[in-house]
DRENTOR-396117 format. One line per 10 residues: number of its first residue (from 1); their letters; for each residue x, y, z of N, C-alpha, C. Coordinates in Angstrom, 1 decimal, always signed. Last residue first. Layout:
<atoms>
NUM	a	X/Y/Z/X/Y/Z/X/Y/Z  ... .
</atoms>
This chain:
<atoms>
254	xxxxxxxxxx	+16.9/-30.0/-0.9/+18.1/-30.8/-0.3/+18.7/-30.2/+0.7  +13.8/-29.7/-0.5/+14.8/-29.5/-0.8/+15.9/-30.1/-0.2  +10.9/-30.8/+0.0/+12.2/-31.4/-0.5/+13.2/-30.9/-0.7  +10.5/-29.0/+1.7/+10.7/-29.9/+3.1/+11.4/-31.2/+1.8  +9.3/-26.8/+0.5/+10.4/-26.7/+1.5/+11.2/-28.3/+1.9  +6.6/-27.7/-0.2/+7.8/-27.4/-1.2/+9.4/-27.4/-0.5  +5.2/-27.5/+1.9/+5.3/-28.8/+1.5/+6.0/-28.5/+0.4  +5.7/-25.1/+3.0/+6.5/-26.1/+4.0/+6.2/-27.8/+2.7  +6.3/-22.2/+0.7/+5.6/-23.4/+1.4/+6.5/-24.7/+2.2  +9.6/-21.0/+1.0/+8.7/-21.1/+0.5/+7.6/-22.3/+1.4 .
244	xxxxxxxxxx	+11.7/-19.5/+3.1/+10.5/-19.1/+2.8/+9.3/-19.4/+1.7  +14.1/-20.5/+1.7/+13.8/-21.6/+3.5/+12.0/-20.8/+3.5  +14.9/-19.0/+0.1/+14.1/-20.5/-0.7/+14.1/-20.9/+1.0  +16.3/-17.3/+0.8/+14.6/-17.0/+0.6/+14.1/-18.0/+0.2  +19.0/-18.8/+2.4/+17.7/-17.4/+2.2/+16.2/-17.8/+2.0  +19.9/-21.9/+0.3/+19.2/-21.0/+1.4/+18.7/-19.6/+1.2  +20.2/-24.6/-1.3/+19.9/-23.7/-1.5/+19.5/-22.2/-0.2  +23.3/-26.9/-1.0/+21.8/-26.3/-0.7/+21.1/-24.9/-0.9  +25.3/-28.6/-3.2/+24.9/-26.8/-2.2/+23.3/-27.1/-1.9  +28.0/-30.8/-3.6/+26.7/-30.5/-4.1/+26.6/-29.3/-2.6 .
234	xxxxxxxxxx	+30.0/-32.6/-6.4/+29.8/-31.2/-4.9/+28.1/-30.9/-5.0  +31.7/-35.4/-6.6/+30.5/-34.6/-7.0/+30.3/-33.7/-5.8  +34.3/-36.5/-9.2/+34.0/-36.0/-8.0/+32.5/-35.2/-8.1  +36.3/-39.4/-10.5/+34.8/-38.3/-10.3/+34.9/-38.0/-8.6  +39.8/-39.0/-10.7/+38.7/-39.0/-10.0/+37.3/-38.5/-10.5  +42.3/-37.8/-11.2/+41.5/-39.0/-12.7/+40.0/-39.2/-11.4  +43.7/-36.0/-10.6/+43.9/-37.5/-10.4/+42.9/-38.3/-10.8  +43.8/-34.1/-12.3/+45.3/-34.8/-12.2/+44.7/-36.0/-11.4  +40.8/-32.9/-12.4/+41.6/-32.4/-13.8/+43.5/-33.4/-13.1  +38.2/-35.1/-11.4/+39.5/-33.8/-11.3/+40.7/-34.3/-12.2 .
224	xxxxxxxxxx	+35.4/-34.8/-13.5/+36.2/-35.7/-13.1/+37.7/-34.5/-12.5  +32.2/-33.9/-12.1/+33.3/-33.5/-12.7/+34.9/-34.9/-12.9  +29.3/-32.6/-11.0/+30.1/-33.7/-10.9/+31.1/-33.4/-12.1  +27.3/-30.5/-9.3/+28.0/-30.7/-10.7/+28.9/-31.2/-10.2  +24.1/-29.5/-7.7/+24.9/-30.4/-8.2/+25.7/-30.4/-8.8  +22.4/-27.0/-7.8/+22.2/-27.8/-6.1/+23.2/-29.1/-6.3  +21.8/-23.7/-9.1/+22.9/-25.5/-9.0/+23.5/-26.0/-7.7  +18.8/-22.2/-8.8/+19.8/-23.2/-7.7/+20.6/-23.9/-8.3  +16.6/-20.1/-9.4/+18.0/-20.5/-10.1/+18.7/-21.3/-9.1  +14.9/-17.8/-8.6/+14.6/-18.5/-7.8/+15.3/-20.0/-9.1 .
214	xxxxxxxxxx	+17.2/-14.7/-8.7/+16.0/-15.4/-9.2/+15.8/-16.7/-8.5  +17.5/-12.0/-6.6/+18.0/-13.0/-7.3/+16.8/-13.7/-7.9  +16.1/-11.5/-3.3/+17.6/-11.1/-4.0/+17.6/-12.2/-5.2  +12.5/-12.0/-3.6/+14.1/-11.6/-2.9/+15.1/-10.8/-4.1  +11.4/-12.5/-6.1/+12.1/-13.8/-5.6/+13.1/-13.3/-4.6  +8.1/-11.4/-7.6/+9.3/-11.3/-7.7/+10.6/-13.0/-6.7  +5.8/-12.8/-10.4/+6.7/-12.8/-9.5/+8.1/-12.4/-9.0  +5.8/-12.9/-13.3/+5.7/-11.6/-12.8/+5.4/-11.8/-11.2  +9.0/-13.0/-15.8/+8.0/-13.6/-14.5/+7.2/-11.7/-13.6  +9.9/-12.4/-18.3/+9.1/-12.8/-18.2/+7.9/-12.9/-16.5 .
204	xxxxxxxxxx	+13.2/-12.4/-18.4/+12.0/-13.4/-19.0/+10.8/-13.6/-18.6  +13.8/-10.8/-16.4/+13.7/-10.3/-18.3/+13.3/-11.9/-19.0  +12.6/-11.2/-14.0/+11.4/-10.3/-15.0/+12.1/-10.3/-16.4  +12.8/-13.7/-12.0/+13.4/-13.5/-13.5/+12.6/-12.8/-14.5  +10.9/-14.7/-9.8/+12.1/-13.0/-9.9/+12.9/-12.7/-11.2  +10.6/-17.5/-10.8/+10.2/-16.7/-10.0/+11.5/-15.6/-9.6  +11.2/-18.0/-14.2/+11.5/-18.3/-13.1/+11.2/-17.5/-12.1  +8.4/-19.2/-16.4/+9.3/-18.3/-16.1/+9.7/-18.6/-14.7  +6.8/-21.1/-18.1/+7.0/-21.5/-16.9/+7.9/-20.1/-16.2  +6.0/-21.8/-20.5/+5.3/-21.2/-19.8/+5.2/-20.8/-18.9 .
194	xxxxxxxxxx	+8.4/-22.1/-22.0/+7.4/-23.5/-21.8/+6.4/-22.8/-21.1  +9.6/-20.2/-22.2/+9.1/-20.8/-23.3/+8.5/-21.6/-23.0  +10.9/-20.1/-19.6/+10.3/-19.1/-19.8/+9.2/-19.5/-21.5  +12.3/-22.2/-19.7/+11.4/-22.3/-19.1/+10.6/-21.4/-19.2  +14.6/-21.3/-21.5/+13.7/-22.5/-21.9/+12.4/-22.5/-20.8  +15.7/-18.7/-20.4/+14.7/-18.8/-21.4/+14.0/-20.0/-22.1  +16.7/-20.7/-18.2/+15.9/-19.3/-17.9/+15.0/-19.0/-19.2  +18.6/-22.4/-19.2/+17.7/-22.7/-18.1/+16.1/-21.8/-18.1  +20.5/-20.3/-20.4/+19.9/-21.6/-21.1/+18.3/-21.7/-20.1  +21.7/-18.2/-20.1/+20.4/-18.2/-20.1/+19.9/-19.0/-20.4 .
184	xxxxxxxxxx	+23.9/-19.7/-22.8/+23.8/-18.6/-22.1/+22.4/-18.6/-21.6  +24.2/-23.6/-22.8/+24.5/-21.8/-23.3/+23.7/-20.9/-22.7  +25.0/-26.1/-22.7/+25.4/-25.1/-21.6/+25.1/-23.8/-22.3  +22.9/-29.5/-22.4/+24.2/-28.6/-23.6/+24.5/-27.1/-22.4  +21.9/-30.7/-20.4/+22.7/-31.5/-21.5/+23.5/-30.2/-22.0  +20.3/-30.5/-17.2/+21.4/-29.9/-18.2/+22.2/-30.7/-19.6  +18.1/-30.9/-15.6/+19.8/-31.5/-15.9/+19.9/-31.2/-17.3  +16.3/-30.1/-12.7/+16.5/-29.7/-13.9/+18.1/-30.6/-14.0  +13.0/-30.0/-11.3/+14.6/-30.3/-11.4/+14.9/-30.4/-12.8  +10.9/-27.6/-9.7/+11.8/-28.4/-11.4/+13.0/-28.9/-10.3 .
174	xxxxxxxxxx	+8.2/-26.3/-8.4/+9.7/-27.0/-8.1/+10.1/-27.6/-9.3  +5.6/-24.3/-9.4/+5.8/-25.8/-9.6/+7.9/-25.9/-9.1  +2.8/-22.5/-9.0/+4.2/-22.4/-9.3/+4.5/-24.0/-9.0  +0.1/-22.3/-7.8/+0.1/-21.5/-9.3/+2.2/-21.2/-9.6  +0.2/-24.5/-5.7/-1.0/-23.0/-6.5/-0.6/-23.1/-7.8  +2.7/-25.9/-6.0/+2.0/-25.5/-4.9/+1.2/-24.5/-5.5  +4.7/-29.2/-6.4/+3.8/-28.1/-7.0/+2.7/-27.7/-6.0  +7.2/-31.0/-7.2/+6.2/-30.4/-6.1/+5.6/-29.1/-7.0  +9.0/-31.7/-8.9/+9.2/-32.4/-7.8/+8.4/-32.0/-6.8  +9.1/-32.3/-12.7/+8.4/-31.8/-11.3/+8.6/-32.3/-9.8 .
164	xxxxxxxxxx	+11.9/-32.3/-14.5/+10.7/-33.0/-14.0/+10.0/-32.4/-12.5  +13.9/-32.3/-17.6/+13.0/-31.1/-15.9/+12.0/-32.4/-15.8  +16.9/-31.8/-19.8/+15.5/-32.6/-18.8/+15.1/-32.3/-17.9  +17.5/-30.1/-22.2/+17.8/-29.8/-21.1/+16.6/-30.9/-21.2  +19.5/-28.4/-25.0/+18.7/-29.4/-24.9/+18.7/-29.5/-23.2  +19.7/-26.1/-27.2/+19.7/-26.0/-26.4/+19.1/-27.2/-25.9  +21.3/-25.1/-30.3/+21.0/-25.9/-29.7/+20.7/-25.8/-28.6  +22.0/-21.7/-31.5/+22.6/-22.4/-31.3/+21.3/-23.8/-30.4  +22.1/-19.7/-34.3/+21.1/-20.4/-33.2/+22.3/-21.2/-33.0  +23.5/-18.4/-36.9/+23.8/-18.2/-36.0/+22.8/-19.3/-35.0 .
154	xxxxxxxxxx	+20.2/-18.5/-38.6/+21.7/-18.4/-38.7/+22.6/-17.8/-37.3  +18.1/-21.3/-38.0/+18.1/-19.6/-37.9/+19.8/-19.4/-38.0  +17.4/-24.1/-37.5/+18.3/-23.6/-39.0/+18.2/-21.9/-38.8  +14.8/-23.5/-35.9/+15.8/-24.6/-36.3/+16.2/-24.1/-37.4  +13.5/-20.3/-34.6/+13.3/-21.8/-35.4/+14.5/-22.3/-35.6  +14.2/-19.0/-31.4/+14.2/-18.5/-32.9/+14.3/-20.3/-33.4  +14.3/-17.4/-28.3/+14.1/-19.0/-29.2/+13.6/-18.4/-30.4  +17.1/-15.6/-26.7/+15.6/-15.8/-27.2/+15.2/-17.6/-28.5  +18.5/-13.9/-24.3/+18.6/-14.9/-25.5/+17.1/-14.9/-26.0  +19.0/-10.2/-24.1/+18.6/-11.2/-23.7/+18.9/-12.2/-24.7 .
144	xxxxxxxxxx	+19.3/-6.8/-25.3/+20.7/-7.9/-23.9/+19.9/-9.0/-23.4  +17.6/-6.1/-26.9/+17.0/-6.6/-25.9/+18.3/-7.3/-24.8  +20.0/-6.0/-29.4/+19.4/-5.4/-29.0/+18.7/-5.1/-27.4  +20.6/-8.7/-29.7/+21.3/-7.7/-28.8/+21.0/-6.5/-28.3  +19.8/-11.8/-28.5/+19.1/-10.5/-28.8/+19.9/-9.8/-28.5  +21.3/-14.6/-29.6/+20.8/-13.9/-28.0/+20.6/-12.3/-29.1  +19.5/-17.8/-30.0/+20.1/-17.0/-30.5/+19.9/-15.3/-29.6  +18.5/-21.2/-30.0/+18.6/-19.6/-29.3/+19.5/-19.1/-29.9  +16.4/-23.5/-29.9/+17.3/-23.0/-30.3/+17.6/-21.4/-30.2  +15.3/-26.2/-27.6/+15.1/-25.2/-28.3/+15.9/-24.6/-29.2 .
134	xxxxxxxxxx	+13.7/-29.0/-26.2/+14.6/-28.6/-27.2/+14.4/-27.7/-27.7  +13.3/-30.8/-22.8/+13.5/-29.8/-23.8/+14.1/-29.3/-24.5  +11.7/-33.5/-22.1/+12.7/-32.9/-22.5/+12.7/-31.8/-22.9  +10.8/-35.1/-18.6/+10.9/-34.8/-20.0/+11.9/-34.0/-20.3  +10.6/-37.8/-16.4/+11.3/-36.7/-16.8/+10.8/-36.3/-18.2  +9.4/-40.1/-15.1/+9.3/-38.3/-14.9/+10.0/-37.2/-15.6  +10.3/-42.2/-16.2/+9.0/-41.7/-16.4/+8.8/-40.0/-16.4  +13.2/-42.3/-16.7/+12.5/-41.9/-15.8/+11.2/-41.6/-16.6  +15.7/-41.7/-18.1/+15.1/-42.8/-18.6/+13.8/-42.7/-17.8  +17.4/-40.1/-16.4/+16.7/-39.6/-17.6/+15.7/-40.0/-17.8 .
124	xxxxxxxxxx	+17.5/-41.8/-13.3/+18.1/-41.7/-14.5/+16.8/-40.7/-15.3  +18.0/-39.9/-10.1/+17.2/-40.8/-10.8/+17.8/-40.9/-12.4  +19.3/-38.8/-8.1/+20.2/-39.5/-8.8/+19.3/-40.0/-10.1  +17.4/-37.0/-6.9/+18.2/-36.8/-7.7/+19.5/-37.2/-8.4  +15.8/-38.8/-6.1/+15.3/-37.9/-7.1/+16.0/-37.4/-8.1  +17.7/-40.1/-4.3/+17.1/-40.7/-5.0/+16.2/-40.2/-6.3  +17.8/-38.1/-2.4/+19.0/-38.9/-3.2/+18.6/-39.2/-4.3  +15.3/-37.4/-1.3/+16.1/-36.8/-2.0/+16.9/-37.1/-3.3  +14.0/-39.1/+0.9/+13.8/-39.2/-1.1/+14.5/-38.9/-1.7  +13.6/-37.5/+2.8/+14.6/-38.7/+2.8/+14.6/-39.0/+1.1 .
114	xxxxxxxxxx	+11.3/-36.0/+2.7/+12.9/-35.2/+2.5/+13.7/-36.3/+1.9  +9.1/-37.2/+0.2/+9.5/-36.7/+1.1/+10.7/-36.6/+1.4  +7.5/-36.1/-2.7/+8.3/-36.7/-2.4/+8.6/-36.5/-0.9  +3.9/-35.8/-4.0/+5.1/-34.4/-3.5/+6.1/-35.9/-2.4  +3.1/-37.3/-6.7/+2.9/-37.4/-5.1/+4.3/-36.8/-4.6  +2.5/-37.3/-9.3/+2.6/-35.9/-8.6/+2.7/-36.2/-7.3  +3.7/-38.8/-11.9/+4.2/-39.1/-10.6/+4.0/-37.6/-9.8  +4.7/-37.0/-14.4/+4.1/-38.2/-14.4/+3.5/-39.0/-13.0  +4.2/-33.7/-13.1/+4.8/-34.8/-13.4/+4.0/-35.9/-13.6  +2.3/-30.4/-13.9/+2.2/-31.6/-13.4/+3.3/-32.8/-13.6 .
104	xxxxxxxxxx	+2.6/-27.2/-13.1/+3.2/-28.2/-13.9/+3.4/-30.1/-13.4  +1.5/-23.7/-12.7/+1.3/-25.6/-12.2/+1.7/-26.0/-13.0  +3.4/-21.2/-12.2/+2.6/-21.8/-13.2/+2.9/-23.3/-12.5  +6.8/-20.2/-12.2/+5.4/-20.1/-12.2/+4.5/-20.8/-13.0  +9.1/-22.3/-10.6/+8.8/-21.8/-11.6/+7.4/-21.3/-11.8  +12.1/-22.8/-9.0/+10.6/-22.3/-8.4/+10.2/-21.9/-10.2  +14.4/-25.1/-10.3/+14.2/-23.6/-10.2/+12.4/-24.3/-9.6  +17.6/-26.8/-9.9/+16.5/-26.4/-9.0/+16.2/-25.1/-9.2  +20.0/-28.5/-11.1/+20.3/-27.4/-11.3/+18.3/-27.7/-10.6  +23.0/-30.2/-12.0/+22.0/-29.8/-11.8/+21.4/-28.8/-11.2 .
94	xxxxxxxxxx	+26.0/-31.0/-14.6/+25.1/-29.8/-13.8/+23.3/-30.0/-13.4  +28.8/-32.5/-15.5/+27.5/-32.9/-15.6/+27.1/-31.6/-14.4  +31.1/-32.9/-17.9/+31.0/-32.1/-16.4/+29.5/-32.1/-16.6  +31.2/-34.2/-20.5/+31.6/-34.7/-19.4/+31.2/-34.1/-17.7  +31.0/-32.1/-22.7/+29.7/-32.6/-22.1/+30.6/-33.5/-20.7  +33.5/-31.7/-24.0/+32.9/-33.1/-24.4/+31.4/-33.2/-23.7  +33.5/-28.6/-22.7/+33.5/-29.2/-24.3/+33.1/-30.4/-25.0  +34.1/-30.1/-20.4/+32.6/-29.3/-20.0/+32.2/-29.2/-22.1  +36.6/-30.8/-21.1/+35.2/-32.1/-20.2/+34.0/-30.8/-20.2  +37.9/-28.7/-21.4/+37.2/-29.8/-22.1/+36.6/-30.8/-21.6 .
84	xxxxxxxxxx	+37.8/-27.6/-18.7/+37.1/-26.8/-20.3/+36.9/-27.7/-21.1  +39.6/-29.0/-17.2/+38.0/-28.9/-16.8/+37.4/-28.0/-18.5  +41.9/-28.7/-18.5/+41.3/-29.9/-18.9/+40.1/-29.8/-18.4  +42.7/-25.7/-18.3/+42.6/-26.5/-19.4/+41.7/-28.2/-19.9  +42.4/-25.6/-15.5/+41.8/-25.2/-16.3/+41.0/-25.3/-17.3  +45.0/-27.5/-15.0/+43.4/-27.6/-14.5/+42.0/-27.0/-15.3  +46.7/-25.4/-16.2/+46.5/-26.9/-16.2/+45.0/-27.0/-16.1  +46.7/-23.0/-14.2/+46.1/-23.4/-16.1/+46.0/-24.6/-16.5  +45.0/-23.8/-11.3/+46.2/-23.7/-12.3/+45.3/-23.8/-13.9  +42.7/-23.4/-10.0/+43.7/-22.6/-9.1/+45.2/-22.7/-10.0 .
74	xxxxxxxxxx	+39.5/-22.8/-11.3/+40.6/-23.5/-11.1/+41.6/-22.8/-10.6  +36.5/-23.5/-9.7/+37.4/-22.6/-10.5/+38.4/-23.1/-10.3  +32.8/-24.2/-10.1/+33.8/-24.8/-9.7/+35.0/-23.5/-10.3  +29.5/-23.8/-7.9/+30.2/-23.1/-9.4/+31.9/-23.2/-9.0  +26.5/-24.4/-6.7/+28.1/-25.1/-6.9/+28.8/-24.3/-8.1  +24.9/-21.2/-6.3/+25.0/-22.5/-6.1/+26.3/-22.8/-6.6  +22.3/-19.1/-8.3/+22.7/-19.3/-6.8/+23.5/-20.7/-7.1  +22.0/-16.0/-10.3/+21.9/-17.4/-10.0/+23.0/-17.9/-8.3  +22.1/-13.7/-11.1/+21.3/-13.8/-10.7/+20.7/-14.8/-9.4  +24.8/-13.8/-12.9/+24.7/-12.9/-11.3/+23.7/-13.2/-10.0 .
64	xxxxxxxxxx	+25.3/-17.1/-13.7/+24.6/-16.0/-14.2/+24.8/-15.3/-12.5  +28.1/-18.8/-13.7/+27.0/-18.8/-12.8/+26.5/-17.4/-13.4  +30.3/-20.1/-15.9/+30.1/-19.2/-14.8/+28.3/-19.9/-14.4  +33.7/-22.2/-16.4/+32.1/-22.4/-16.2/+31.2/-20.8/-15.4  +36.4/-21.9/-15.6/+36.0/-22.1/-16.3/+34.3/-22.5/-17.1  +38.2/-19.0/-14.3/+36.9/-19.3/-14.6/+36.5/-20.3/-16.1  +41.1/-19.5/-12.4/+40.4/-19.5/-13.8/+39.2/-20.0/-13.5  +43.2/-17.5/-10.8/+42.0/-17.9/-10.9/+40.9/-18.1/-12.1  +46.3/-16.7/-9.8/+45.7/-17.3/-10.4/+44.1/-18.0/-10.1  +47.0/-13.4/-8.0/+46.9/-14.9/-7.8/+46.0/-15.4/-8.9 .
54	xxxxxxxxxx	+49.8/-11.3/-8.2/+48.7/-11.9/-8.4/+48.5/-13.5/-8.3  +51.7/-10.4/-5.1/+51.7/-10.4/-6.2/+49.7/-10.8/-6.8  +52.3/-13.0/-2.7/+52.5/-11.7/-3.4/+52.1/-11.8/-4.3  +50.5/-14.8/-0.3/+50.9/-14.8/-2.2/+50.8/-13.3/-2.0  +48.9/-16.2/+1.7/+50.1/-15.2/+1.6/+51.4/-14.6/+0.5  +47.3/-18.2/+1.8/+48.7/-18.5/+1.5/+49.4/-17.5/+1.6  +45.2/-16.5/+2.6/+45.3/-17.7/+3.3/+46.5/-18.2/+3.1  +44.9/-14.1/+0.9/+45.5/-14.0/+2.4/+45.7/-15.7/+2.8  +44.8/-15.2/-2.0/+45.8/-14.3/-1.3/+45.9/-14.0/-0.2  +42.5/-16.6/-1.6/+43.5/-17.2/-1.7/+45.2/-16.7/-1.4 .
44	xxxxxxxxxx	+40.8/-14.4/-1.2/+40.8/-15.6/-0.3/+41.8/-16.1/-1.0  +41.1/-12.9/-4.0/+41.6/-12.2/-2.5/+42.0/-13.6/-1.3  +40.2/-14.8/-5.4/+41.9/-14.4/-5.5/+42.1/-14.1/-4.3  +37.3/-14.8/-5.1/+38.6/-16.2/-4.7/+39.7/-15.9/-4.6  +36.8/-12.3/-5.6/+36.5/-12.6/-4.3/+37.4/-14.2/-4.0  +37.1/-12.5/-8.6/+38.1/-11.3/-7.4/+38.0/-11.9/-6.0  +35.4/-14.5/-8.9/+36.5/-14.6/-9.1/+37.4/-13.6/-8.4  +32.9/-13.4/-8.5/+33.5/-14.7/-7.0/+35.0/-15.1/-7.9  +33.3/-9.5/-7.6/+33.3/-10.9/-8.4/+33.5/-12.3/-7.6  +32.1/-6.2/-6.5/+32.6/-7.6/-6.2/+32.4/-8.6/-7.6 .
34	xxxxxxxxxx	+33.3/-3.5/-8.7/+32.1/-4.2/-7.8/+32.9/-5.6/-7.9  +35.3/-1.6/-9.1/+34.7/-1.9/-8.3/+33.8/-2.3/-7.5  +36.1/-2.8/-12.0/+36.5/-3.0/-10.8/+35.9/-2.7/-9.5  +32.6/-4.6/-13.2/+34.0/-3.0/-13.5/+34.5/-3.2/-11.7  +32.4/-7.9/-14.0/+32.0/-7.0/-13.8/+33.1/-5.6/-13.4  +34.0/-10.3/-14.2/+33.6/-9.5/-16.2/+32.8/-8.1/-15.4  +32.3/-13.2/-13.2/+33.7/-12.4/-13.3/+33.0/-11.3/-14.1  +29.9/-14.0/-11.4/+30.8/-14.9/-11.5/+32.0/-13.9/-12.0  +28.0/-11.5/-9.4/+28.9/-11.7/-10.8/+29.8/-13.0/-10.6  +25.5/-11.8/-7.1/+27.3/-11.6/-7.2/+27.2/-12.3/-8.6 .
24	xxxxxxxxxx	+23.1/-12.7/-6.9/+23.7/-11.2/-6.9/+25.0/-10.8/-6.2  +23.8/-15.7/-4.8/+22.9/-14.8/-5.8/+23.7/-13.1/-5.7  +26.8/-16.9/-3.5/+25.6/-17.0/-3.5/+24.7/-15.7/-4.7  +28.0/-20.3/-4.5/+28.1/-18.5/-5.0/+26.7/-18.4/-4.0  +29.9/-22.0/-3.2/+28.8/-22.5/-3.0/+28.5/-20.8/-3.1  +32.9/-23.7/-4.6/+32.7/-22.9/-4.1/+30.8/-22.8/-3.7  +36.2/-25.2/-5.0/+34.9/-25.1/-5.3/+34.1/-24.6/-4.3  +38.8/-25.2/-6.9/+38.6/-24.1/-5.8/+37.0/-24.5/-6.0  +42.0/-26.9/-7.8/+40.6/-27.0/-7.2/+40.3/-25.7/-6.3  +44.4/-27.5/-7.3/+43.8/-27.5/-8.4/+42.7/-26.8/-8.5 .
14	xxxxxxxxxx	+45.0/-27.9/-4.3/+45.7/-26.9/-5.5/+45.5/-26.9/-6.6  +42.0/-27.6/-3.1/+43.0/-28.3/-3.2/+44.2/-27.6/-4.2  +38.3/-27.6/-2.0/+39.8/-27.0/-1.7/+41.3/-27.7/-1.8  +35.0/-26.7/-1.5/+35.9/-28.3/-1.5/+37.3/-26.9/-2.2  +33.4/-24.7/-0.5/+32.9/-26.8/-0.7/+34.1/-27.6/-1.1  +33.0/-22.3/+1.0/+34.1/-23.0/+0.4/+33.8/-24.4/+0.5  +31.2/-20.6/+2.4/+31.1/-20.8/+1.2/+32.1/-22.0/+0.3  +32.3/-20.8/+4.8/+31.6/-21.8/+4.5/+30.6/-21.2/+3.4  +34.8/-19.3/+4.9/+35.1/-20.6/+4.9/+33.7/-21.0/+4.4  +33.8/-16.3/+2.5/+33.6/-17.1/+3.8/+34.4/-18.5/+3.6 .
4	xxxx	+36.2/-14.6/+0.3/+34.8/-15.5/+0.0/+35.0/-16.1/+1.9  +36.0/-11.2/+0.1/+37.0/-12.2/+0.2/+36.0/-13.1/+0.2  +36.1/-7.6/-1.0/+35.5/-8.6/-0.8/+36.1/-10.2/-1.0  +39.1/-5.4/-0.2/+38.3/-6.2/-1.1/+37.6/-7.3/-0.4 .
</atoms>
């Protein structure tokens, strides 16, 4: 069985399994034999300790197949249990970097330089640059997709998220993106609504493709740990095919 790299492994404790997915791998739920980064944790944890038997791995948050980046799991039910409610209260906070088609101007277009980083992405909400987005979704079952249907549609659920441009090259634009509510294909069909689809994300839309995967990063997610009362923040860079974009897009990433 497929095992996970040391240097996929961002951070490691007996609570704690955090990890750096990369694209086109399943977070869980796929048929035995294709890989998961949940099968793929167990295994790594079963040879590194040397655990008979099965090994505990809770998924409390996933990562779409498609999608690339920090995706945390727990190593007890404990843990589990209290990372699910802090993601319940909104507490676990997620950012998140997509390539999106289409020019999209910021309040502020002067393309940032590397050192900036931090700073972009600590910036508050409150930000000139930032806006918002509010939709409501309801997932197609037909179509195996979500989709935006009006306010008050039965069943819909909320979708609220803040993006602001961090570069823009021709005819595609760099987001940053932060996350308020968490539902399914959130990211992907709100941008895909705005006009913006994700570069390789054809069931919304794009008609760019992106390599392996869609052009989806969580480049951040802060958390408090589930026993010693800590914030903690992990953060991933994105690599592969995002090192092949323009050099004046390239050269913000983290």
């Amino acid at each position: 069985m497929l095992t996970l790299a040391a240097r996929q492994i961002l951070y490691e404790d007996n609570h704690l399994l955090v990890v750096d997915k990369p694209s086109d791998v399943a977070t869980m739920g796929e048929q035995q034999d294709r890989p998961t980064i949940a099968r793929m944790a167990a295994s790594y944890l079963k040879q590194k300790y040397h655990k008979p038997g099965n090994v505990y791995v809770g998924v409390v948050s996933r990562l779409d197949r498609l999608v690339s980046g920090v995706l945390v799991l727990a190593r007890t039910s404990k843990a589990a249990g209290r990372l699910s409610e802090q993601i319940r209260q909104r507490k676990m906070s997620k950012k998140y970097m997509a390539w999106g088609e289409g020019a999209l101007e910021s309040a502020h277009s002067e393309t940032p330089r590397s050192e900036d980083w931090s700073a972009i992405s600590e910036a508050s909400r409150e930000s000139n640059d930032w806006m918002e987005a509010e939709h409501w979704l309801v997932k197609n079952e037909t179509r195996h997709r979500m989709q935006v249907v009006p306010a008050g549609t039965l069943g819909a659920q909320q979708a609220r998220l803040y993006y602001r441009t961090l570069a823009s090259w021709k005819d595609s634009s760099l987001l940053d993106i932060q996350l308020v509510t968490g539902r399914k294909h959130q990211i992907r069909v709100q941008l895909a609504e705005l006009g913006h689809p994700i570069l390789g994300d054809r069931k919304y839309g794009a008609q760019r493709t992106f390599a392996t995967g869609i052009a989806l990063h969580c480049y951040e997610l802060t958390l408090t740990h589930p026993t010693l009362r800590t914030e903690m923040t992990f953060r991933s860079s994105p690599r592969g095919h995002w090192q092949n974009l323009p050099d004046q897009i390239r050269r913000v990433l983290p």
